[in-house]
VEXDRENMI-66195 format. One record per residue (C-alpha): residue in three letters; x, y, z; residue number from 1. Coordinates in steps of 0.2 Angstrom, whole numbers, m for minus. Each point is the difference from the previous one (the first is absolute). Layout:
BEGIN
REC  drengu     xx     yy     zz  lumfi
REC     ALA      X      Y      Z    NUM
...
// end
This chain:
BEGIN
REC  drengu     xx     yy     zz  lumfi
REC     UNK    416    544    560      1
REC     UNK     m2     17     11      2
REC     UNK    m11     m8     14      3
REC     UNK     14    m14      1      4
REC     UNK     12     12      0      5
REC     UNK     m8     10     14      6
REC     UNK     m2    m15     10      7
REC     UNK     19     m7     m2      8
REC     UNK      1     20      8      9
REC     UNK    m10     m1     13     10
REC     UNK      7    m16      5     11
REC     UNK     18      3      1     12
REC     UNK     m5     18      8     13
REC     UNK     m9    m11     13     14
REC     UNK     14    m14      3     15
REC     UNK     13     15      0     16
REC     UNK     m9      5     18     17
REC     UNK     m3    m15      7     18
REC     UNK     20     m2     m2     19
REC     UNK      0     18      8     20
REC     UNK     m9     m5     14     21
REC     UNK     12    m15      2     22
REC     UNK     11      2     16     23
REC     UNK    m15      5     11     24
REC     UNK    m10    m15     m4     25
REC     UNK     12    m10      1     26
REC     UNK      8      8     17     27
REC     UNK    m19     m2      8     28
REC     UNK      0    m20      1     29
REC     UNK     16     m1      9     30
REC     UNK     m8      6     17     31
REC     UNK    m15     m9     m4     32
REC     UNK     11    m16      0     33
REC     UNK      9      3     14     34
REC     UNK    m17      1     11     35
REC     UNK     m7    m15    m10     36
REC     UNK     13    m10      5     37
REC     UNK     m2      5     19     38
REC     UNK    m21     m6     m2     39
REC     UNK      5    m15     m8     40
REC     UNK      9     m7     18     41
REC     UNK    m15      1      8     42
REC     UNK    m13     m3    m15     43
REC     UNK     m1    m18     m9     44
REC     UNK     m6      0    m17     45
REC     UNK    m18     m6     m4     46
REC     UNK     m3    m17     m3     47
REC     UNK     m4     m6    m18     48
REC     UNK    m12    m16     m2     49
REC     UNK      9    m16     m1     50
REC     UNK    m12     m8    m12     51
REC     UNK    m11      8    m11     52
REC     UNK    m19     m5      1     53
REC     UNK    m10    m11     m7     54
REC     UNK    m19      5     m4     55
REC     UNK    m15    m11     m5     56
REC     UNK    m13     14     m9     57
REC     UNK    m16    m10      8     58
REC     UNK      8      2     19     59
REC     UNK     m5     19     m6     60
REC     UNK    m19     m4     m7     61
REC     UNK      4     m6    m17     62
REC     UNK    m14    m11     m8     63
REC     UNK      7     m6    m15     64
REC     UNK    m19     m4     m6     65
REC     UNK      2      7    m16     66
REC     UNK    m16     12      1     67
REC     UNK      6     10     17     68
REC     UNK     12     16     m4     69
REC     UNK     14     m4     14     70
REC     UNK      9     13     m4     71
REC     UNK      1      7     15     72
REC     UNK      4    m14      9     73
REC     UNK     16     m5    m12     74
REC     UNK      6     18      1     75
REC     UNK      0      2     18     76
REC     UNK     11    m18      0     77
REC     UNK     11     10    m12     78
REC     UNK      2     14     10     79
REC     UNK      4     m9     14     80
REC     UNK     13     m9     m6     81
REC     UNK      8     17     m4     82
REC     UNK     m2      8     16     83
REC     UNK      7    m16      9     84
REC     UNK     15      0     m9     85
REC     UNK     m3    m10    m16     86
REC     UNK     m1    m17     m4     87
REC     UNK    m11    m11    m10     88
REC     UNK    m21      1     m3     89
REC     UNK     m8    m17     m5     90
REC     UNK    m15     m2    m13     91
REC     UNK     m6    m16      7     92
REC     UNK    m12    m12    m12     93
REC     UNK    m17     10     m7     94
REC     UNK     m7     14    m10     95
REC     UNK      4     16      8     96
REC     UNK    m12     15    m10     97
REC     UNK     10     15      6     98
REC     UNK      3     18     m8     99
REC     UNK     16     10     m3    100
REC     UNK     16     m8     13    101
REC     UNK     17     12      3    102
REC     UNK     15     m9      7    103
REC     UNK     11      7     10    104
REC     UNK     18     m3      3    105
REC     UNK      8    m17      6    106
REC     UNK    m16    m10     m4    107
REC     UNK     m1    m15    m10    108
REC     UNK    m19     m4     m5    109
REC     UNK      1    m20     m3    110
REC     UNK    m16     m9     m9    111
REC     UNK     m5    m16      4    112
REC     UNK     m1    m12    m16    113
REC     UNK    m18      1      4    114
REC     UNK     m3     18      3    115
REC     UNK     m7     13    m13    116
REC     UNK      1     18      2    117
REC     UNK    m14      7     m8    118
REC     UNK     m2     19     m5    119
REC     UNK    m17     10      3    120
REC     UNK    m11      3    m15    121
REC     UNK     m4     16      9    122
REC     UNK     13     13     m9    123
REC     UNK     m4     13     13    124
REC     UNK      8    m12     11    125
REC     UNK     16      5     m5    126
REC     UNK      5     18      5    127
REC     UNK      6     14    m12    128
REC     UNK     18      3      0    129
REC     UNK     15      7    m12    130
REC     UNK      3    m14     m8    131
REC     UNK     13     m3    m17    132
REC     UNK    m10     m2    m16    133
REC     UNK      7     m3    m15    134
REC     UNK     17     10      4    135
REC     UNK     m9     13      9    136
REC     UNK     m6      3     19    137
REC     UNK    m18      4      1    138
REC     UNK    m14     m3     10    139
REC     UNK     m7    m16      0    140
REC     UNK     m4    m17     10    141
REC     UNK     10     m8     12    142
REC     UNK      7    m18     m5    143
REC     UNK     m9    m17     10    144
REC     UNK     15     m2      7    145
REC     UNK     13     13      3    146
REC     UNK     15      4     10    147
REC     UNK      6     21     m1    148
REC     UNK     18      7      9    149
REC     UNK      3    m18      6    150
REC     UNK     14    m14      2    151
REC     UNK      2    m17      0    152
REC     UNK    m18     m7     m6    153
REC     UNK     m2    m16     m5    154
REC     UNK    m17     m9     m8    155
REC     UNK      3    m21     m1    156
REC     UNK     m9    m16      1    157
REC     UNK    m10     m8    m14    158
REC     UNK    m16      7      3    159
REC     UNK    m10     13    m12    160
REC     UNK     m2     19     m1    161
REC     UNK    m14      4    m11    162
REC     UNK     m7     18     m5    163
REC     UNK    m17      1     m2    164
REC     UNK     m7     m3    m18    165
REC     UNK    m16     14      2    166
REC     UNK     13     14      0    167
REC     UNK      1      2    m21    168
REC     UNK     14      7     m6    169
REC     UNK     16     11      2    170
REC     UNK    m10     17      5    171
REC     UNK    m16      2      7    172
REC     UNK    m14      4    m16    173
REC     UNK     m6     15     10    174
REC     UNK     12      7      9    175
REC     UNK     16     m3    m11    176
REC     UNK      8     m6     19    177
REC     UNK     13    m14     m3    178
REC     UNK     m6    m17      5    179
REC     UNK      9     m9     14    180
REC     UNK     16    m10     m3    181
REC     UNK      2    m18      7    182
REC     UNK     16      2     11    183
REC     UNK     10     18      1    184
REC     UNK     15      4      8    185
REC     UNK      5     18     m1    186
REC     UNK     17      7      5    187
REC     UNK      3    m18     12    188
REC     UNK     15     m9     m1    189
REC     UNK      3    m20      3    190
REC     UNK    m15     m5     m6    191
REC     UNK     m6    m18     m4    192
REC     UNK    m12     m8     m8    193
REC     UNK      0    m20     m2    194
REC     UNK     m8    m14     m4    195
REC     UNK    m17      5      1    196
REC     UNK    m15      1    m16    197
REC     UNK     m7     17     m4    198
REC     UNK    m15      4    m10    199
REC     UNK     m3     18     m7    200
REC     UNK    m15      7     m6    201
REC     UNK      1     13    m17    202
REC     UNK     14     11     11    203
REC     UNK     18     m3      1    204
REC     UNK      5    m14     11    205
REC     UNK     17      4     10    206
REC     UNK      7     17      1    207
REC     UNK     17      6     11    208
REC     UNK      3     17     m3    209
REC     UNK     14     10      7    210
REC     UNK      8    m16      7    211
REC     UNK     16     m8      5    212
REC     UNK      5    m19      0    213
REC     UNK    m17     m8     m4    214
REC     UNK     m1    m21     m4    215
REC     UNK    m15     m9     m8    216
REC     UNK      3    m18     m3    217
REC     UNK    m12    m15     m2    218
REC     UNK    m13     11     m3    219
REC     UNK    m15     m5    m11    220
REC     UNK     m6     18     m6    221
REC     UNK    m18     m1     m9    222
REC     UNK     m9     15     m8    223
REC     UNK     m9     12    m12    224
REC     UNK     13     13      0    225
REC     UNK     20      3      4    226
REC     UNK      7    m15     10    227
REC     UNK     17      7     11    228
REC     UNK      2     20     m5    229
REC     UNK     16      3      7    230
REC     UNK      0     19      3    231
REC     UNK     15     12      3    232
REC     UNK      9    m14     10    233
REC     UNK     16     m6      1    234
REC     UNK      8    m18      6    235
REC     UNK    m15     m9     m7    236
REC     UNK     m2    m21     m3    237
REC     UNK    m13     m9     m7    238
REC     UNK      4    m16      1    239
REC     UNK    m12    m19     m5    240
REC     UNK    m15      8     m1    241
REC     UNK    m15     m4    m13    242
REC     UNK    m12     15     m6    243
REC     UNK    m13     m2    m13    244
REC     UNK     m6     20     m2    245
REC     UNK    m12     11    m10    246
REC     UNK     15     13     m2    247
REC     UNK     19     m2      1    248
REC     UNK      4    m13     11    249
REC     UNK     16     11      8    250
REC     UNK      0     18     m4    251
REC     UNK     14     10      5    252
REC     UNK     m3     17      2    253
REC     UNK      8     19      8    254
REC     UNK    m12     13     m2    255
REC     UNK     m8     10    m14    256
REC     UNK      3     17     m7    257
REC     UNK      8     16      7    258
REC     UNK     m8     m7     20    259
REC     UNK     10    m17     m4    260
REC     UNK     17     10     m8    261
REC     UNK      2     13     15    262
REC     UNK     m5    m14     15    263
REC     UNK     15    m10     m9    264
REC     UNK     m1    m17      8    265
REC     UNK      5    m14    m12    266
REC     UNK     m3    m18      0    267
REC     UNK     13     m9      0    268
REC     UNK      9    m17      6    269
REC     UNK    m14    m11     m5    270
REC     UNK      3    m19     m4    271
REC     UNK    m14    m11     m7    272
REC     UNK      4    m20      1    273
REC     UNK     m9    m16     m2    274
REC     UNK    m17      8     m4    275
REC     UNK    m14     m4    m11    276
REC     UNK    m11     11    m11    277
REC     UNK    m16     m1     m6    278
REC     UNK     m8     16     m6    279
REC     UNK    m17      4     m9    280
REC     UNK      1     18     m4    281
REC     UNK     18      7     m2    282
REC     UNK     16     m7      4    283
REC     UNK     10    m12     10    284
REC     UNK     12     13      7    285
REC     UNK     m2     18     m4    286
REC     UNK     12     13      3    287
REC     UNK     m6     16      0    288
REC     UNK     m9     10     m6    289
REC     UNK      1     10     15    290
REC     UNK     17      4      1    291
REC     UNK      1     19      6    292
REC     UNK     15     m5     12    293
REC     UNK      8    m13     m7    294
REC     UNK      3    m19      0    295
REC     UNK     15     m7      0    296
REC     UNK     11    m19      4    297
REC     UNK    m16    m12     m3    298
REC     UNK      5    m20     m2    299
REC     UNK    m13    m11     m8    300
REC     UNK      7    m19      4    301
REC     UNK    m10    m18     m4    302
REC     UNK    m17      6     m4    303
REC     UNK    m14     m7     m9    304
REC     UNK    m12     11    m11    305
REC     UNK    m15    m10     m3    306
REC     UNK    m10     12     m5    307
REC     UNK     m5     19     m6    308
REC     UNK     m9      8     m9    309
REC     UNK     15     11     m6    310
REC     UNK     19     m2      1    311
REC     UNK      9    m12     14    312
REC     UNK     10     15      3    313
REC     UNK     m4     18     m3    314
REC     UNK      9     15      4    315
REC     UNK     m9     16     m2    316
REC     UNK      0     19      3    317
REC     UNK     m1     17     m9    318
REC     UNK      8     17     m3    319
REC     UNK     m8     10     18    320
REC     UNK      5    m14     10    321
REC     UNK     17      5      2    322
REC     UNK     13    m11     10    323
REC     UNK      7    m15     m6    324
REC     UNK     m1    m18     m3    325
REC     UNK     16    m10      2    326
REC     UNK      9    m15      4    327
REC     UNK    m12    m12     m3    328
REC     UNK      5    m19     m2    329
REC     UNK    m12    m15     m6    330
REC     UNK      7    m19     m1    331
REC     UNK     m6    m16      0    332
REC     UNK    m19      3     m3    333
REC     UNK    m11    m11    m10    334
REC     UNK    m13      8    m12    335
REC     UNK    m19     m7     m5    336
REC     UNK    m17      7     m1    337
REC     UNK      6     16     m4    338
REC     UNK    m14      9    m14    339
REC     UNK     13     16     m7    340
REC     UNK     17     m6      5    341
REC     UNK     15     m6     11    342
REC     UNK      6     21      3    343
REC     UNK     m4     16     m4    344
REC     UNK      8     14      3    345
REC     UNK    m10     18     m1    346
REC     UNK      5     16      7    347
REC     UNK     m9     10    m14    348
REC     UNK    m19      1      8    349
REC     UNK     m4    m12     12    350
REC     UNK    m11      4     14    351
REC     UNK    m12     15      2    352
REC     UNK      8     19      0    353
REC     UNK      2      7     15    354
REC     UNK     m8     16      3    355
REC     UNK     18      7      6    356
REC     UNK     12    m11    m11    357
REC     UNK     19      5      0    358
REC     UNK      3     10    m13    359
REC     UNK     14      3    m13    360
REC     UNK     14    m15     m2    361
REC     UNK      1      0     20    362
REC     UNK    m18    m10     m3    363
REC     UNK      6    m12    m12    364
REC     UNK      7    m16     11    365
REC     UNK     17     m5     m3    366
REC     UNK      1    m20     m2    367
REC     UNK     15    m10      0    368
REC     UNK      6    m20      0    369
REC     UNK    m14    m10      0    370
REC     UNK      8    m16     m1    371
REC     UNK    m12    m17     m6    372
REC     UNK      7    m19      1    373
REC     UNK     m3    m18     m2    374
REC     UNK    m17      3     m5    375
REC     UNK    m13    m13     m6    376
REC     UNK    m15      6    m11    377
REC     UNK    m13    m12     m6    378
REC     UNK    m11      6    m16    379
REC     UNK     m1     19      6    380
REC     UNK     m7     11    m11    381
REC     UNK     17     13      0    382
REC     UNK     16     m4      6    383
REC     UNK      6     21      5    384
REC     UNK    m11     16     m5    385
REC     UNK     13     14      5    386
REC     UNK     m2     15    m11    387
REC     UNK     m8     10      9    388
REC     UNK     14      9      8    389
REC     UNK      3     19     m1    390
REC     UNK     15      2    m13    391
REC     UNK      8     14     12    392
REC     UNK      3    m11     17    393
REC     UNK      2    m17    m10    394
REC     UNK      1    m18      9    395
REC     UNK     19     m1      6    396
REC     UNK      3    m18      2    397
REC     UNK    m11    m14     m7    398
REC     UNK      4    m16      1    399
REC     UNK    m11    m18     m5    400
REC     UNK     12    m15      0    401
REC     UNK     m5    m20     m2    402
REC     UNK    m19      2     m5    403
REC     UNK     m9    m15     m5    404
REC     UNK    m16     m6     m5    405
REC     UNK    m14      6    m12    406
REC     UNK     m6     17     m7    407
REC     UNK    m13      7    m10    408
REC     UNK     14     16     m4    409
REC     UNK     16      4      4    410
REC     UNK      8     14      8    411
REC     UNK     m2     18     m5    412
REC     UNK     12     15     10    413
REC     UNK     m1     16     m2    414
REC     UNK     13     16      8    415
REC     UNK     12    m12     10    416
REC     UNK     18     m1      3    417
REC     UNK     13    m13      3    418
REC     UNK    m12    m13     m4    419
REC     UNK      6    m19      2    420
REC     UNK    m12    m13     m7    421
REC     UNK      8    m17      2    422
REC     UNK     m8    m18     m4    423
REC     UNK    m17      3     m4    424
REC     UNK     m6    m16     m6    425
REC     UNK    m18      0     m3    426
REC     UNK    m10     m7    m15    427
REC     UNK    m17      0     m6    428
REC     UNK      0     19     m2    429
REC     UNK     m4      8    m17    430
REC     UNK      8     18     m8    431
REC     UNK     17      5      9    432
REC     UNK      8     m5     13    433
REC     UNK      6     15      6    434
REC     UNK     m4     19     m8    435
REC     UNK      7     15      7    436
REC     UNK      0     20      0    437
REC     UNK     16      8      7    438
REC     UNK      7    m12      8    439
REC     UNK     19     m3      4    440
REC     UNK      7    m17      7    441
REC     UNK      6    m19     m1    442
REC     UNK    m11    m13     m9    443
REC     UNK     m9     13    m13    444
REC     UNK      4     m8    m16    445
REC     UNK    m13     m2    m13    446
REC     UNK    m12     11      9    447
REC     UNK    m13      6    m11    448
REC     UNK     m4     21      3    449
REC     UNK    m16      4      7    450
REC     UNK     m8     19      0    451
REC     UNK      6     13     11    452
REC     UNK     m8      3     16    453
REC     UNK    m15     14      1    454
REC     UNK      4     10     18    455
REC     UNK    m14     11      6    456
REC     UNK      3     18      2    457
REC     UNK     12      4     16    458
REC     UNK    m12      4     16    459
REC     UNK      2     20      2    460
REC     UNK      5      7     17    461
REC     UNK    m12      7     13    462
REC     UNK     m6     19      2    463
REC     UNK      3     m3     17    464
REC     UNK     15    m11      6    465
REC     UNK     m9    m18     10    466
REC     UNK      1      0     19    467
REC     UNK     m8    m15     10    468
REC     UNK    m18      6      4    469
// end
């Protein structure tokens, strides 16, 4: 804690000047005013656009043939519409072949219900950037479609952005580079994405990172990776959409190891309604396991899990993340297709080691009320796996109330407190309903004891305390 401790120092030594320096800043504006206010009878202010424009990409040399790259040409409409003020950019009816797009502030992108945005094949299309990778920042592709240090975006209409399926996988085989994304917003705020169909090829779809009040609703999201990775962002809705994914089909994520810990910037405020899940990999929604700065007030309401080839739910980290997982609140969802399980719940070892994880029991995530109700499961292999949970920084706050349906097993706790489990009411399942492993609460009657939990050796501290490099 002596690099913190040095910071708070150099902080407070810092603040304690400014405040020095007070009276004379604060004097300085006074005469500045009182000339200002003698311009101001002589000077009218600029005039601001009365209505914002309205822009057709082929008045700019847009083809939309499908074979002709009109990048350029739908960029430079893009641009314009900036420079003017703002306002709307229309995909009209075609195929428009087109490398990496960056919107810009007050710009609203709408698709034609017969227009398709279609990505290059060409990866050196896309220009190398600092890009966020699996909690980190790193160098890497630029999204198809992105938007950076902006405000009010919007993309809408019913038409189609599809990435190019020659691009294979996450990272380039021969240059390790991360692939592009679909659509990335980074450190934007008001953005959203509606009604329109994506496709993805083997890299994550829809990635805001460092973001504030971001909505996707009505949006069809198709791919061979992660659907919507929420990112260290906060005020975040997801609302009526459909994603059928190679990955999670929602990951929320903050960051990995000591880089993730020390930049601190949570995500949080995140509501997830009316959507349906189909996933062929992993989960429905994952939580984690990137979690170096925390995750907190999540609401899950009147989803469907149709498919996954784990658990519906799974909420995952590991000692080196650090942080905290918290608050998170799941009703009204209705579970089928899933191969392992409704929930799982492991902060033991999920997710690769960082190379600089948080060490000591500052890495070990706290977690706290996670709250599941009026759930429906139909023939899942496991009702709740949640033993893997580190003995010293238990689960405070669990709660499963009104479950219905079928099980293959029940329900097995481990390290949790103040525990309520309240009208479970499945059948079909065989061994115990419920076994358990230090665990205090309401509803524990007749629970059968499992094994204690093996914790892996605590991560050491550094030689040298981390600083961002």
């Amino acid at each position: 804690m002596g690099h913190l401790q040095l910071a708070r120092r150099s902080f407070l030594r810092k603040a304690g000047q400014a405040l020095a320096s007070a009276p004379l800043l604060t004097a300085f504006p006074l005469a500045v005013d009182a000339q200002n206010r003698e311009k101001s009878k002589t000077h009218k202010s600029p005039a601001t656009p009365k209505t914002a424009v309205r822009l057709n990409v082929k008045d700019f040399g847009a083809l939309g043939d499908g074979t002709t790259k009109d990048t350029l040409a739908i960029q430079q409409t893009l641009d314009r519409c900036s420079v003017l003020g703002g306002g709307e950019v229309l995909l009209p009816a075609g195929q428009f072949l087109t490398g990496p797009l960056l919107l810009r502030s007050n710009t609203t992108l709408r698709l034609d219900e017969q227009a398709s945005l279609l990505g290059s094949p060409d990866v050196d299309d896309y220009p190398l950037s600092q890009v966020r990778w699996e909690g980190k920042w790193v160098k890497g592709r630029v999204a198809f479609i992105s938007a950076v240090d902006s405000e009010n975006i919007t993309i809408t209409g019913k038409g189609k952005i599809v990435g190019n399926s020659a691009i294979k996988g996450r990272l380039d085989r021969k240059t390790g580079l991360r692939n592009p994304a679909l659509l990335e917003f980074t450190s934007c705020k008001n953005v959203r994405v509606e009604d329109c169909f994506t496709s993805q090829n083997d890299m994550w779809s829809i990635h805001p990172v460092y973001c504030e009040t971001v909505v996707f609703k009505n949006v069809v999201v198709h791919g061979g990776a992660d659907g919507i990775d929420v990112d260290s962002c906060k005020n975040v809705v997801i609302a009526d959409c459909e994603f059928s994914t190679a990955d999670d089909c929602i990951s929320l994520k903050s960051g990995r190891g000591e880089e993730g810990y020390t930049i601190a910037r949570p995500t949080e405020n995140v509501q997830i309604s009316g959507c349906t899940f189909t996933d062929s990999r992993w989960a429905c929604i994952g939580i984690g396991s990137e979690t170096s700065a925390g995750i907190r007030d999540v609401r899950i309401d009147r989803c469907k899990c149709l498919g996954a080839r784990t658990f519906a739910i799974y909420i995952k980290s590991r000692p080196g993340r650090g942080a905290f997982i918290e608050n998170i609140a799941v009703n009204d969802i209705d579970v089928s297709g899933a191969q392992q399980g409704f929930l799982r719940i492991n902060i033991l070892n999920s997710g690769k080691q960082d190379e600089s994880p948080v060490p000591g029991d500052e890495g070990i995530p706290t977690i706290k009320n996670f709250r599941f109700s009026n759930i429906h499961v139909n023939d899942v292999p496991v009702l709740v796996d949640a033993v893997n949970i580190v003995p010293s920084k238990p689960l405070d706050g669990f709660s499963l109330t009104n479950v219905t349906g079928t099980c293959g097993k029940g329900i097995s706790l481990a390290n949790m407190r103040h525990v309520v489990l309240k009208d479970i009411k499945v059948t079909a399942f065989s061994g115990p309903l419920l076994s358990t492993y230090n665990v205090t609460g309401i509803g524990l009657n007749g629970a059968t004891a499992l094994q204690p939990t093996k914790v892996p050796d605590s991560i050491p501290a550094p030689a040298q305390p981390y600083s961002l490099h």
